[in-house]
Every structure is written in structure tokens, then in C-alpha cells.
C-alpha positions as CSV (number, residue, x, y, z in Angstrom):
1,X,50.8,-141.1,-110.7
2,X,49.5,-141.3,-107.2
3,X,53.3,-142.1,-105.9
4,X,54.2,-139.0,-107.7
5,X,51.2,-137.0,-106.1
6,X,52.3,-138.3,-102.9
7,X,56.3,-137.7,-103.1
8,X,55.0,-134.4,-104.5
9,X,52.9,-133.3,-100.8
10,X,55.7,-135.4,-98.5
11,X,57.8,-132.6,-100.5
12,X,55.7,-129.6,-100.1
13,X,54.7,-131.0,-96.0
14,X,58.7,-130.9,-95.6
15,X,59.2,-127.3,-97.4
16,X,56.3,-125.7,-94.7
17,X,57.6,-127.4,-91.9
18,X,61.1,-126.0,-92.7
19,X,59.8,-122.4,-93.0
20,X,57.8,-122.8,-90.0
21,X,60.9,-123.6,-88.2
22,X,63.2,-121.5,-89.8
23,X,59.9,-118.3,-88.7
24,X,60.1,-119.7,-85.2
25,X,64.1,-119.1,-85.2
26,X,63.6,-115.6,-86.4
27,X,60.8,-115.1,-83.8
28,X,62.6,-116.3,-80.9
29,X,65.8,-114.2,-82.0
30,X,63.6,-111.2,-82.1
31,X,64.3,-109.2,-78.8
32,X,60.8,-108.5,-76.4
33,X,60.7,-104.5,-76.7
34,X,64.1,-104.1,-79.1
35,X,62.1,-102.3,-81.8
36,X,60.2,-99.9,-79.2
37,X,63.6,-99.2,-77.5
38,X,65.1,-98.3,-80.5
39,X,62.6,-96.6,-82.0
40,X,62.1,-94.2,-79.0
41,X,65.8,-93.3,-79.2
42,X,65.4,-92.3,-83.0
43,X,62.5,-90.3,-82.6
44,X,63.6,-87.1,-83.6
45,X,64.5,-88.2,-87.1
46,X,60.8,-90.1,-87.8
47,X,59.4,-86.0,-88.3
48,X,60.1,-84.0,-90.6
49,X,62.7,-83.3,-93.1
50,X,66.0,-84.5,-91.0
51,X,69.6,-86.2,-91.3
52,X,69.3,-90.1,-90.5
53,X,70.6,-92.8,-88.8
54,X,71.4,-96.4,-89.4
55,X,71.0,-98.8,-87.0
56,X,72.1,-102.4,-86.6
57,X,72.2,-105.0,-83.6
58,X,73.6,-108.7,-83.7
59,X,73.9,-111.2,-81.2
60,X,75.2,-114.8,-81.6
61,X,76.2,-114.0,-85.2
62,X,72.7,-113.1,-86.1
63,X,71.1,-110.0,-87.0
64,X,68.1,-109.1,-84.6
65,X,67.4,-105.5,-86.0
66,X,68.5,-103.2,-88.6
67,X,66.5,-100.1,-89.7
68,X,67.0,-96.7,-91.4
69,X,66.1,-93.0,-89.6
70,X,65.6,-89.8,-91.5
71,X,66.8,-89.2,-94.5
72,X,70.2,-89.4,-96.3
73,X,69.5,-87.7,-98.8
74,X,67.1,-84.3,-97.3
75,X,67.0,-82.3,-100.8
76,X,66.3,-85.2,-103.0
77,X,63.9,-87.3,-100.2
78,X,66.2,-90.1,-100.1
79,X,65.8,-92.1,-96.6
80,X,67.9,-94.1,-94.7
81,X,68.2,-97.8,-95.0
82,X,70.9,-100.6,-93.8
83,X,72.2,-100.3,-97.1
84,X,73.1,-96.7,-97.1
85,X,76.9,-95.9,-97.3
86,X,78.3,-93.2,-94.4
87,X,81.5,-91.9,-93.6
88,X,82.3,-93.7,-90.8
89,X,85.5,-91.3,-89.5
90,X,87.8,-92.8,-86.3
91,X,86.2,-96.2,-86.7
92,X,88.6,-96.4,-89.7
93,X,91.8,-96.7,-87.2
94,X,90.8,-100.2,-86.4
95,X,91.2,-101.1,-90.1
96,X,94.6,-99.3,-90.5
97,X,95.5,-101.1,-87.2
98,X,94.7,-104.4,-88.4
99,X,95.9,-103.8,-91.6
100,X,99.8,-103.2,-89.7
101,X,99.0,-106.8,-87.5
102,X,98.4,-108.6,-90.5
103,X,101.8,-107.6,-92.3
104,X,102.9,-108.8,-88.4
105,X,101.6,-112.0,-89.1
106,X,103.5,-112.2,-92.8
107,X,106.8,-111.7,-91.2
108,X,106.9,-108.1,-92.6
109,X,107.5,-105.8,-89.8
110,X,106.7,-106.0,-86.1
111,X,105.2,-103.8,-83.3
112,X,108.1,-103.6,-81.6
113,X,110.5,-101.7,-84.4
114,X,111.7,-98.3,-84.3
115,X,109.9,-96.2,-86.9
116,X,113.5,-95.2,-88.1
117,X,113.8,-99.0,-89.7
118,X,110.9,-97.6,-92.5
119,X,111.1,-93.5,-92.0
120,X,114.9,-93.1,-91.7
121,X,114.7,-89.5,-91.9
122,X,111.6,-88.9,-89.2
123,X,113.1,-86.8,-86.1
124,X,113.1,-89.0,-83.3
125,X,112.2,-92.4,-84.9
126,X,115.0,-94.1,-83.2
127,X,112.5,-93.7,-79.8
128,X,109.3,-94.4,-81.3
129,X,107.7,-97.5,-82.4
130,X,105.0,-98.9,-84.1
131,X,103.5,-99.8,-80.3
132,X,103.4,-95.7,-79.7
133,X,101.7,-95.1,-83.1
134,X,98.9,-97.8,-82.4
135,X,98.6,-96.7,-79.3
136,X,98.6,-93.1,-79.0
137,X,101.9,-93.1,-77.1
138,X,104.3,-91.8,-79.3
139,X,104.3,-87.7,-78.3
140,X,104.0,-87.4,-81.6
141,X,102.2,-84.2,-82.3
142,X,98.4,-84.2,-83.8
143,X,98.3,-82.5,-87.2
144,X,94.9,-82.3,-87.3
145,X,95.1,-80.1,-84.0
146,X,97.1,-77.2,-85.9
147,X,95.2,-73.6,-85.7
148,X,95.8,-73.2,-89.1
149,X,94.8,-76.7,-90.4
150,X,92.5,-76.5,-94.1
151,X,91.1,-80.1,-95.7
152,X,90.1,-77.8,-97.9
153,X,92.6,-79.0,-100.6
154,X,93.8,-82.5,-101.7
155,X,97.2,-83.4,-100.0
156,X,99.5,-86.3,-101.2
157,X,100.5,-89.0,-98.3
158,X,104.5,-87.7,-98.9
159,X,103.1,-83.8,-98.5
160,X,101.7,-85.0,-95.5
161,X,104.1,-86.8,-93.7
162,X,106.6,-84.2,-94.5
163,X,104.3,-81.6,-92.4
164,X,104.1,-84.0,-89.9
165,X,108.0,-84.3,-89.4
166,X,108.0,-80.5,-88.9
167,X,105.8,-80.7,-85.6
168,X,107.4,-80.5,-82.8
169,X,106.8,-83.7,-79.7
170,X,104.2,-83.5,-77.3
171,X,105.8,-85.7,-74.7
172,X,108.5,-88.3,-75.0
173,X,107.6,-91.5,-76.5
174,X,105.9,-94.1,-74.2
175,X,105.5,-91.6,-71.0
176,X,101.7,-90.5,-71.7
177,X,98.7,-91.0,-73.9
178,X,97.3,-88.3,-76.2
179,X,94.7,-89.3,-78.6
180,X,96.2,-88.4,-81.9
181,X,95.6,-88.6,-86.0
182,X,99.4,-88.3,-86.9
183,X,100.1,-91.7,-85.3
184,X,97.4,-93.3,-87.9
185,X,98.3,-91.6,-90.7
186,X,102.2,-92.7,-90.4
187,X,100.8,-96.5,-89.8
188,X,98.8,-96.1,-92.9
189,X,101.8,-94.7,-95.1
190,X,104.0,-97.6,-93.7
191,X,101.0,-100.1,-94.5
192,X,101.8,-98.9,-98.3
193,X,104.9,-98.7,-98.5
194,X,105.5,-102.2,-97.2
195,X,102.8,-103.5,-99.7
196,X,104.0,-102.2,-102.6
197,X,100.2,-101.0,-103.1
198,X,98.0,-97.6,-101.8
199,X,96.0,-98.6,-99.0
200,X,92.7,-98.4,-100.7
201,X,94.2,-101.4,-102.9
202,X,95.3,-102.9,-100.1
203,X,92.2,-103.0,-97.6
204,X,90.1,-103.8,-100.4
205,X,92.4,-106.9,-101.6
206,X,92.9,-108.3,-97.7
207,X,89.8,-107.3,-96.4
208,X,86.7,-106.0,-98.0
209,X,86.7,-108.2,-100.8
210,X,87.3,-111.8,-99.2
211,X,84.7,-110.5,-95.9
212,X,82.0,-109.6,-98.3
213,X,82.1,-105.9,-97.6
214,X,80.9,-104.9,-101.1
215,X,80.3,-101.3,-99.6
216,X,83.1,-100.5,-98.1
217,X,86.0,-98.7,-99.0
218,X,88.2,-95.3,-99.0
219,X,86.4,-92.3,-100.0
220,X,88.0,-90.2,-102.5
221,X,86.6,-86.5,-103.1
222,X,85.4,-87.2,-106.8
223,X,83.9,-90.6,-106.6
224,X,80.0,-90.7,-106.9
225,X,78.6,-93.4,-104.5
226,X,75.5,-95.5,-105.3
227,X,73.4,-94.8,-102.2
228,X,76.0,-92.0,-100.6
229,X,74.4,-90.5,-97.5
230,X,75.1,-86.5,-97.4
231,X,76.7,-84.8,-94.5
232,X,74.3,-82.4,-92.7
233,X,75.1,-80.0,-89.6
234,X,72.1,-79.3,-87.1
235,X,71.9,-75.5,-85.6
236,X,69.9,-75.7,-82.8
237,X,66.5,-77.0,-85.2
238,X,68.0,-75.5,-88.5
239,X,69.5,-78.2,-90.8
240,X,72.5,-77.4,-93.0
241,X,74.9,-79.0,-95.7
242,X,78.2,-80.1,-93.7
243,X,81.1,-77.8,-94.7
244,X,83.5,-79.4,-97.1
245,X,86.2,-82.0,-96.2
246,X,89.1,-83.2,-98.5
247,X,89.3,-86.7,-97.6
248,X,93.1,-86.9,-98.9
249,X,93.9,-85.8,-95.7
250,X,92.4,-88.8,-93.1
251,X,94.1,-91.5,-94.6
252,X,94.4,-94.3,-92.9
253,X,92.6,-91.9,-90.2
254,X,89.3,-92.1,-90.8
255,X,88.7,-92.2,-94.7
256,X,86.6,-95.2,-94.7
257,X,83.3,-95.5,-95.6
258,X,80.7,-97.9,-95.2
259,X,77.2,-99.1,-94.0
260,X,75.9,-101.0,-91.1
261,X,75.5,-104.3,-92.9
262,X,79.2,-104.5,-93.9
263,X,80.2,-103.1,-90.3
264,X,78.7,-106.2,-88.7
265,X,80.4,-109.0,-90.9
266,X,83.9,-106.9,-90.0
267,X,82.6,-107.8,-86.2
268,X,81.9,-110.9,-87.1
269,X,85.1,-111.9,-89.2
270,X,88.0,-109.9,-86.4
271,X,85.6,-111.8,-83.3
272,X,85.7,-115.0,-84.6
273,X,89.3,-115.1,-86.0
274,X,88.2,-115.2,-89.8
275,X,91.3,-111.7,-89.5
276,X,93.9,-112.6,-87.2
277,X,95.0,-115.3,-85.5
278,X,93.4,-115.6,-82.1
279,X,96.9,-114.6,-80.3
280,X,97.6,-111.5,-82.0
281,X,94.1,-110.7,-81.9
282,X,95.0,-110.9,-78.0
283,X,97.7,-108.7,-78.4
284,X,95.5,-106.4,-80.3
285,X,92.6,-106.0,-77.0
286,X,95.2,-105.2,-74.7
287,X,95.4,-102.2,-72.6
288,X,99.2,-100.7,-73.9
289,X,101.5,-99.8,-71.0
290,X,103.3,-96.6,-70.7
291,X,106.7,-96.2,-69.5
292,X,105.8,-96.1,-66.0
293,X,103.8,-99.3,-66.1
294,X,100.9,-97.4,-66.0
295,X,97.7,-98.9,-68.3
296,X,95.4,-96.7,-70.7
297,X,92.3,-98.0,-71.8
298,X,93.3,-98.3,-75.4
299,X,94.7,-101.5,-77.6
300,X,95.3,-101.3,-81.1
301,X,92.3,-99.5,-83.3
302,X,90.1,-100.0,-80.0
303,X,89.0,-98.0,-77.4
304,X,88.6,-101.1,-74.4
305,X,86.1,-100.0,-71.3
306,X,84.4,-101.7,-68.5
307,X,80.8,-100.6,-68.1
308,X,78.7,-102.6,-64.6
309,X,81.1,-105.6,-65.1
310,X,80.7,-106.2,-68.1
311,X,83.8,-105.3,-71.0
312,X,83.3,-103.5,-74.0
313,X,85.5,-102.7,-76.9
314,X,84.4,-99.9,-79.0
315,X,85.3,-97.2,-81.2
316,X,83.8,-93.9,-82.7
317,X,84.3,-91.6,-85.4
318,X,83.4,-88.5,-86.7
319,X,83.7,-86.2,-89.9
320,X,82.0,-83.4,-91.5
321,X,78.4,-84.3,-91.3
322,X,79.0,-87.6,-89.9
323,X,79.2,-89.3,-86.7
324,X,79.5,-93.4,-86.1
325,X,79.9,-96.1,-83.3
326,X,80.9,-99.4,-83.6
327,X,80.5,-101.7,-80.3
328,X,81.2,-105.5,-79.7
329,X,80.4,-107.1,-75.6
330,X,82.3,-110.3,-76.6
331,X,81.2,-112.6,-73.9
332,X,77.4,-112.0,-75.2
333,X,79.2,-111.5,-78.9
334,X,76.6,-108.4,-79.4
335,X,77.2,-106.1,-82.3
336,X,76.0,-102.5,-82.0
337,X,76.4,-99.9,-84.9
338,X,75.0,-96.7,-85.4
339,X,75.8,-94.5,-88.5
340,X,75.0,-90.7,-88.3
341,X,75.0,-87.7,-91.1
342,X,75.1,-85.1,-89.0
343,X,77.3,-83.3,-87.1
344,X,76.5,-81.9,-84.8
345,X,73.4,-83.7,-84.2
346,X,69.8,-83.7,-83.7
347,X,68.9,-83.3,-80.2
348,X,69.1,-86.1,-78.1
349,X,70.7,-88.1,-81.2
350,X,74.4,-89.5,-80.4
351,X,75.2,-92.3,-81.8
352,X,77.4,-93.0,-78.9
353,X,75.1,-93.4,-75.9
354,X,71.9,-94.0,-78.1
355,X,74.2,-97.3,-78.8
356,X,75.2,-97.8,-75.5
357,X,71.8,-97.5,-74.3
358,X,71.0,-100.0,-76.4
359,X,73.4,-102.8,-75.7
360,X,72.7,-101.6,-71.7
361,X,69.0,-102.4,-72.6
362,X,70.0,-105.7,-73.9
363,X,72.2,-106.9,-71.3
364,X,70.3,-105.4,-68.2
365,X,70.3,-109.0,-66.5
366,X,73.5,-109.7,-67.3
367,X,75.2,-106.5,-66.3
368,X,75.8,-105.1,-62.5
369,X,73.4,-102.7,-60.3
370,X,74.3,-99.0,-60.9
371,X,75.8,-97.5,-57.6
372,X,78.0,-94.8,-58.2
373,X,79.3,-93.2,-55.1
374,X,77.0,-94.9,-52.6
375,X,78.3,-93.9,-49.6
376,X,81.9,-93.1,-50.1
377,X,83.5,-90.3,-48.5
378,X,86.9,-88.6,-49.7
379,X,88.6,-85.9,-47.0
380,X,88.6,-82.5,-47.3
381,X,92.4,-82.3,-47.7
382,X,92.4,-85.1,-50.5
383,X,89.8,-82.9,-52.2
384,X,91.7,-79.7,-52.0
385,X,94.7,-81.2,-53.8
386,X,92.3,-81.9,-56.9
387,X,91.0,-78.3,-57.4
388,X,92.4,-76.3,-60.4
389,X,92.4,-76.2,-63.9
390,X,92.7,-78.7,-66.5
391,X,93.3,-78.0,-70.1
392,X,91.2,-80.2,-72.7
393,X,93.0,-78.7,-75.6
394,X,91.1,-76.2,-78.7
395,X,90.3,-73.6,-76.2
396,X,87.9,-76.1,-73.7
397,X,88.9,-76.7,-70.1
398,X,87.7,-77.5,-66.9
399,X,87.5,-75.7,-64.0
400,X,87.2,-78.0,-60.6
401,X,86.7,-76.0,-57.7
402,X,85.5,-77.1,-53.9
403,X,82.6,-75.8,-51.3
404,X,81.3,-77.4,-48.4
405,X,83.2,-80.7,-48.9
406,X,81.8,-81.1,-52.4
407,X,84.2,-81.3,-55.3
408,X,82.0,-79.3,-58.5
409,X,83.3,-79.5,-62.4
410,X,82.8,-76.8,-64.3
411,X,83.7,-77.2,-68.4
412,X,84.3,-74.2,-70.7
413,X,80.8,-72.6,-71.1
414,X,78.8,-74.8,-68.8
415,X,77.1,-75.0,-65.2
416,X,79.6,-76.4,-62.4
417,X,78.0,-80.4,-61.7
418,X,79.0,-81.7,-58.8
419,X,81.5,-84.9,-58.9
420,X,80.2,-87.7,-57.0
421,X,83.1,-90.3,-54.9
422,X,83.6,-93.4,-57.1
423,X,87.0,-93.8,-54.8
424,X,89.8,-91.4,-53.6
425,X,90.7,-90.2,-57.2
426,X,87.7,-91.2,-58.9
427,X,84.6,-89.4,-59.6
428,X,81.4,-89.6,-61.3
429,X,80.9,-86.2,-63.5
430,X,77.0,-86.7,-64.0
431,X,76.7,-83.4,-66.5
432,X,78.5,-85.6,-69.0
433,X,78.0,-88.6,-68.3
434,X,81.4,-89.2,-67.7
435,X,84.5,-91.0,-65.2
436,X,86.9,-88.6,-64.0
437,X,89.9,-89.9,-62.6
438,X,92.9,-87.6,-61.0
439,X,96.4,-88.2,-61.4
440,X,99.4,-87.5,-59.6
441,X,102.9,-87.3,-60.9
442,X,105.9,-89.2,-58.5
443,X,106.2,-86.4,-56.6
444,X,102.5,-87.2,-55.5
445,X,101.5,-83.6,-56.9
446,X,98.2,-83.9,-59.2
447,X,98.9,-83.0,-62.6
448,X,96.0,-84.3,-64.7
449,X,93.2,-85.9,-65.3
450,X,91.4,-88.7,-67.2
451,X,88.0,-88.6,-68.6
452,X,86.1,-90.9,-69.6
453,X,83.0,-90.5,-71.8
454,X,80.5,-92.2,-74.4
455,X,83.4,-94.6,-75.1
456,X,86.4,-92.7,-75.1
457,X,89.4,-91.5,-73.0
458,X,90.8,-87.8,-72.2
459,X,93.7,-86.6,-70.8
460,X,93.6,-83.2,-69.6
461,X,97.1,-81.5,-68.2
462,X,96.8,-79.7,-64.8
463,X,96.9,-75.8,-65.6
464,X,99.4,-73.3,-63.5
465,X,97.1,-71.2,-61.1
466,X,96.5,-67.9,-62.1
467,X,95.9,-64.7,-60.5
468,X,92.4,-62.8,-61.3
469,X,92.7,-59.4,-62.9
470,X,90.7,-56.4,-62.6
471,X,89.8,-55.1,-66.2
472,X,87.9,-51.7,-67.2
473,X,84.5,-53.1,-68.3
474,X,84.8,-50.3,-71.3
475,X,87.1,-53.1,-72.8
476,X,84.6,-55.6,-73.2
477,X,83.0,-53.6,-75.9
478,X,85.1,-54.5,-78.2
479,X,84.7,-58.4,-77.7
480,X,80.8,-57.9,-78.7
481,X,79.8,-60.0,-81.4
482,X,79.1,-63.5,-82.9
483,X,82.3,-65.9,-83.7
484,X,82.0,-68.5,-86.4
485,X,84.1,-71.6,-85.4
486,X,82.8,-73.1,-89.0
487,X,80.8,-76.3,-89.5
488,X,78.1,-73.6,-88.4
489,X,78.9,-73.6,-84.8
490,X,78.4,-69.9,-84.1
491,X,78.5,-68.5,-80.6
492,X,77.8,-64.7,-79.3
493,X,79.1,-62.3,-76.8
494,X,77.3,-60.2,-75.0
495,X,77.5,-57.6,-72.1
496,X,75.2,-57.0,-69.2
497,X,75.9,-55.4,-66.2
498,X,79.9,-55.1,-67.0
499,X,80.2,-58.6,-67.4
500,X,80.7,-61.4,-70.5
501,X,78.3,-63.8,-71.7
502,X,78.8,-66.5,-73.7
503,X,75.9,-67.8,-75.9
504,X,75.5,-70.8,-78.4
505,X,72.3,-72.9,-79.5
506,X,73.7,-75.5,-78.6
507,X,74.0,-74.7,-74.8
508,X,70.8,-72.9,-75.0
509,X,71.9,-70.7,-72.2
510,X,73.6,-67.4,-71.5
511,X,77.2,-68.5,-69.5
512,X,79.4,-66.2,-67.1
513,X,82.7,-66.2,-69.0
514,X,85.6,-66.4,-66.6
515,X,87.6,-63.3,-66.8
């Protein structure tokens, strides 16, 4: 009896000794001010009845936080937790491109075709390959760009692509990068029709499933989801439903949903070649090369950025009512995600540099000393040849004008900031938070410009000059008035002293429009 007594305590002696151990594990994971850090970023959604926001951060394979903001639910007082299911927009193109490497890897097609060998009929498919689709090179033009575009109705994928075949090319395959959703949704169509299954079947059958990603999948307009957050649009402080999207139309675009917890094992499965083989995965996190040699920084699915020394590969996405960022630093193998429902959001809530602040506040030791145009001086006649205007597409542009040896940036309905000297062509645009970067065409003559911001790359085409007008101020009258762009963005024109102003909440300010 008394051996059994004493097996019995050696037992229990073992089973606190483990826990104690396995406690001091989790302690020293924890990171010394994470929880303050993040909890100061996500402080507009702790009041009140507002959208949330789920948050998740992994190093080492190990979670070392995840918590819910706000509410996903505002009518019913549903909050957020790690659990809740968001749609997760442009963060889907990563899936759709791994989805095409995999069928690589099975001897099924390769990156190199011609798009002609499984679209016959698509204009111009003898010049693009499946490189320019994963890569934004193709000239293709964006569908979801069109004036008149409505996801107000279903669409089938054949409807679809038939539309896009209609659209005429933006540049010639391979000469430029344009950021575009026509690329994806071709990739997506091939992805089924070289399966023999719909790509919801076959993302769930090659991924989700064997990964573990139990909530994860496509969204489909009828489909009730257990733990669905809603989409909410913020006006200035007033909260709204999101305006209606027909996800029929994103596919293989950004139709995926999912929640922070399944997020991080995709991280973990593509970073630790549980997806792809190692080399392809390679292949995948290199920056594609346009005609001209010339690099972008995008691979396949991912956006790929250098941020104080360190490299990042990231993507974002939005939809109605939702915004999302997914972030891995592989030498530290850090996992940030952050899942919106809003758009636009809460002040001082984007999910974007609220993440990046948070891996910055991470890696702080391990990352380079901020110095952005310490003491570098560009020439008045290099500056001149940069000043002009560059067109950012759905009626925004910059204007960049100089005074007193000081290049200024100016977007649509903002202040001018000034652009601080990284090098000759590169500047720091501080209003946004962004890289600017001129370039000049092989005549030497600048003809765009690069931006990049929270993660992502622009391209911006150099605008023809144009000459002022004079205008009877009588004519303005009848430009008086508010303009709904929908997704209750709203902005006003007024008059005062025969001029126009521009006004929306979310600049806060009355703008000069240039007439």
C-alpha cells in the first residue's frame, strides 16, 4: 500500500514539475510590454459600441498573443475573439498563387506557359504567361477598375472571364507592373479547370483540410457562418453596415475568409515547407523582372519589402467592411495578423501599420537606426525634372511641385508635404508614410513614379502638363453639393470667395480644389 502511495506522489511530484516548466516556457515566451503595445494601438475599439479587430503575433512557431477588439457583431453585442471568421480580401491571392505552384509541382502546368495553351481564345495569350498574371505584369486590364463595375449581382467564373477578354491592354506584357484583380481571377479559373474541381473544392481538399484550417474557406453570398464577423463602414464617428458585395465576383481574388488562428498555421505550414518544396517556395519570394530587367517588389501572392534592414513579406486585403494584413520577418520567423470589419476604419485603426508597428516594436534591436535623408542633398536641376503630375488612377493624383530647393507632394484633396532626399530619385513622403521613387524612361525623361506605402507598391504614370484656365466663378454654382462615392464616403463642394472646396470627414478639412 505504501509503494502505491509513494508511486502515487513520485507521479503527482512529476505532473507539477511538468506544469511548472511548461508555465515558465509560456512566461518566458511572453513579450516584456507586447500586451501594453498592443493594447494602446486598439484603443479606440475598447469604448463603445465599435467594429473590432483580431489580433495575433507568433514567433519561433509559438503564439505570444492573440486577442479580440470591438465587436463583430455591433447590433447583436457579439465581440471579437481569435476565433472570429473575417473576410480577409487581397490576402486571398497568396492562396490562388500557391494553389497554381502546387499544380507546378504535379507536372501540370508551369509559370512559364503562354496563357493561350489553357485560354485559346483570350486576345493576346500568345504574349502573356502565367509569370505576368502572378505577378501583375501582364497589361492585362483590371476589371474591378471599370466606372461602371456592380458586385451587386452573382456572376459565373465563364461570365467573368468573358468580360475580362473584352478589356482592352494596359501595357504590353512584361514592360510594367500594375497591381491588378483580372490577373488573379484568370489564375483562379485555370486552377479549376486543370483540377477538374471549383476552387473552393480544391483549396479546401489541398490546403485547409490537411493544415488544420477548420475556418477557412471561400465565402459564398448565402452561406450563414458560425461566428461571422459583419462588415461595418466608419463616417467620421458614425458607424454603418458595409454596402453589399457579391462575393462571386473575387474569386480567386480575394474571396477567402478566415480568422487569425488559421492565418498563423498557413504561416507556419508555406515558412516551414509543410506547402511547397523549399525551391519553388524560392521561386515564389522573388522579386519578378520586367522586360527591361528592371525588379518590382512583388513575387507570387506577396508583396516583398525591406523595412531598417530587415525583409518582410506581406500582404493586405480589403472588402466591404473589411480590411486585413498578414506579415511574416522570416529570419526572426514572426507572424503578425490583424483582421478588421470596417472599412473605412476607426481613427487611427489600420491594420496595416498598427501591424507593422507591432513587429517594429518587436524587433527594435534587431532592426536598423531610422535616418531618412540625413544630410543628402539632390540639385536643383535634378529636382526640376521631377515636378508634375502623376496619375494614381479612380480620380486621385499627385501633384509634385518645387520652392526654394524643396521638392513638396501634394495628393488629390490634401496639404503639399514636403519629400525629404533618401537619394537622387528617392524620397521620403512623410504625410503618408510612404517611399517615393522617380523613374525615368530610356530617353532619361521622368515618366512615373513608385510609391511605396503600409506594405504595398504604386505606380503612378507622369501626367502631360497642362495649361490653367480662367473660368467665370458663376459656373461653380452648379458643382455645389454633396457626392456619394458609396460605401458612405460622401464629400461636399462648396464656394467661398469664387473658389472650390472640397470637404470630407475623413480629411476633416476644407481643400483648395485645383481648377
Amino acid at each position: 500500500m505504501r509503494k502505491k502511495i509513494g508511486f502515487i506522489s513520485t507521479v503527482i511530484i512529476l505532473i507539477n514539475l511538468i506544469v511548472s516548466i511548461n508555465l515558465q516556457a509560456q512566461e518566458k515566451s511572453k513579450i516584456p510590454g507586447l500586451d501594453t503595445c498592443i493594447s494602446n494601438k486598439f484603443k479606440n475599439l475598447q469604448t463603445g459600441s465599435m467594429p473590432g479587430a483580431s489580433v495575433l503575433v507568433a514567433q519561433n512557431g509559438d503564439i505570444v498573443y492573440q486577442n479580440g477588439f470591438g465587436y463583430a457583431d455591433i447590433e447583436k453585442k457579439i465581440p471579437v475573439t481569435p476565433d472570429t471568421k473575417f473576410k480577409i480580401g487581397s490576402v486571398s491571392k497568396q492562396f490562388t498563387a500557391v494553389a497554381i505552384l502546387k499544380l507546378q509541382e504535379e507536372g501540370k502546368i508551369k509559370v512559364e506557359d503562354k496563357l493561350s495553351k489553357y485560354i485559346p481564345d483570350f486576345p493576346r495569350g500568345n504574349e502573356v504567361t502565367i509569370y505576368h498574371l502572378l505577378t501583375h505584369t501582364s497589361g492585362i486590364h483590371d476589371y474591378s477598375s471599370q466606372p461602371d463595375f456592380d458586385m451587386n449581382k452573382p456572376v459565373t467564373p465563364q461570365a467573368l472571364l468573358d468580360i475580362i477578354k473584352k478589356l482592352p491592354y494596359d501595357f504590353n506584357p512584361g514592360e510594367r507592373y500594375l497591381y491588378n484583380n483580372s490577373g488573379y481571377f484568370i489564375l483562379g479559373y485555370i486552377v479549376s479547370k486543370l483540377s477538374g474541381k471549383t476552387l473552393s473544392e480544391y483549396l479546401n481538399e489541398t490546403f485547409f483540410k490537411p493544415l488544420g484550417m477548420k475556418n477557412t474557406g471561400i465565402y459564398e453570398t448565402n452561406i450563414v457562418l458560425s461566428n461571422e464577423a459583419q462588415g461595418y463602414s466608419m463616417n467620421g464617428e458614425t458607424v454603418k453596415k458595409a454596402d453589399f458585395q457579391e462575393m462571386s465576383w473575387t474569386l480567386g481574388v480575394g474571396s477567402i475568409y478566415s480568422t487569425t488562428k488559421d492565418l498563423y498555421k498557413w504561416n507556419e505550414a508555406v515558412f516551414n515547407g509543410k506547402v511547397l518544396s523549399n525551391a519553388t517556395l524560392k521561386t515564389a519570394l522573388t522579386r519578378a523582372v520586367l522586360n527591361s530587367g528592371g525588379k518590382i517588389d512583388y513575387g507570387f501572392g506577396w508583396f516583398l519589402s525591406t523595412n531598417r534592414g530587415l525583409d518582410f513579406i506581406q500582404h493586405s486585403g480589403v472588402s466591404n467592411g473589411f480590411y486585413s494584413y498578414l506579415e511574416r520577418q522570416p529570419e526572426n520567423k514572426l507572424t503578425v495578423c490583424v483582421l478588421i470589419n470596417a472599412l473605412p476604419t476607426p481613427q487611427d485603426i489600420n491594420p496595416i501599420l498598427n501591424g507593422q508597428a507591432i513587429s517594429e516594436f518587436i524587433l527594435e534591436d534587431k532592426m536598423e537606426k531610422q535616418e531618412i535623408g540625413a544630410g543628402k542633398i539632390v540639385s536643383e536641376n535634378i529636382l526640376k525634372k521631377y515636378v508634375g503630375r502623376y496619375n494614381y488612377g479612380q480620380g486621385m493624383a499627385m501633384w509634385v511641385t518645387l520652392k526654394d530647393k524643396q521638392l513638396f507632394g501634394q495628393m488629390t484633396a490634401m496639404e503639399a508635404s514636403p519629400l525629404t532626399p533618401i537619394s537622387e530619385n528617392e524620397f521620403y513622403f512623410k504625410a503618408r508614410n510612404a517611399k517615393i521613387k522617380f523613374i525615368s524612361d530610356t530617353s532619361s525623361m521622368v515618366d512615373r513614379l513608385f510609391q511605396y506605402q503600409d506594405g504595398l507598391f504604386f505606380e503612378a504614370s507622369r501626367l502631360k502638363d497642362e495649361t490653367p484656365v480662367k473660368i467665370n466663378p458663376d459656373f461653380f454654382d452648379k458643382l455645389i453639393g454633396k457626392y456619394d462615392f458609396g460605401n458612405n464616403y460622401v464629400i461636399e463642394i462648396k464656394k467661398e470667395n469664387d473658389k472650390l472646396f472640397v470637404f470630407c470627414k475623413e480629411i476633416i478639412k476644407w481643400r483648395k480644389l485645383k481648377i
